[in-house]
Residue, then its C-alpha position, 0 to 999 in steps of 0.5 A: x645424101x647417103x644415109x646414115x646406120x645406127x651406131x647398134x647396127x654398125x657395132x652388130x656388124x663389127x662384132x660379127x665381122x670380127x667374130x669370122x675373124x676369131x677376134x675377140x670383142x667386147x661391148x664395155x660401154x653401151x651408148x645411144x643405139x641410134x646416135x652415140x659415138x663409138x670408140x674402140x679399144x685394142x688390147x694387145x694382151x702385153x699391158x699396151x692398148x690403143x684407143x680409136x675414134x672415128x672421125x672425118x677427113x676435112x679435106x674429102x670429108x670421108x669418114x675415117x678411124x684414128x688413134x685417140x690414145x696409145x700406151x699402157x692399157x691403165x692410161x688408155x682405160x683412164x683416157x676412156x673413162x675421160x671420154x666417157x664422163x664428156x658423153x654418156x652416150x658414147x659406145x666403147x669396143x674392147x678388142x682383144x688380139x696379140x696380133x694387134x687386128x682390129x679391123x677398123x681399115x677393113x673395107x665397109x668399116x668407115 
């Protein structure tokens, strides 16, 4: 069984990563420092947004991001906001690039 990292831990590594990167991030929402999901949010800085969630491949049972929401940023703040009233624990990332970079298809990152 390969243990697994806190969502603290892994989230300190993702803001570092991104931060070599010159990415600017955000925690928004802070959830369970050992536990909570994580969502990560991608603004593009031109009114449009994606929402990701890591979740897992059925068939490998690998862990991997997808795209929970994406459109206008006030639909995928109001998504979000969704989510959150389900499970107060979860963690929510705001990614900030242009370029739409976010890094979640990064090795080590699943």
């Amino acid at each position: 069984m390969t243990p697994r990292l806190t969502s603290r831990f892994w989230i300190d590594a993702y803001l570092t990563r991104l931060r070599l990167h010159d990415i600017p991030a955000f925690v928004t929402a802070h959830g369970d420092d050992n536990a909570g999901a994580v969502l990560v949010k991608l603004a593009t800085l031109d009114g449009k947004a994606k929402a990701f969630t890591r979740g897992f491949d059925l068939q490998t049972g690998d862990r991997q991001w997808t795209t929970l929401a994406e459109g206008e940023e006030r639909d995928i703040d109001q998504t979000i906001a969704k989510q959150r009233s389900f499970d107060p624990d979860l963690w929510v990332i705001e990614v900030e690039d242009r370029a739409g970079r976010h890094l979640l298809d990064a090795p080590g990152l699943a």
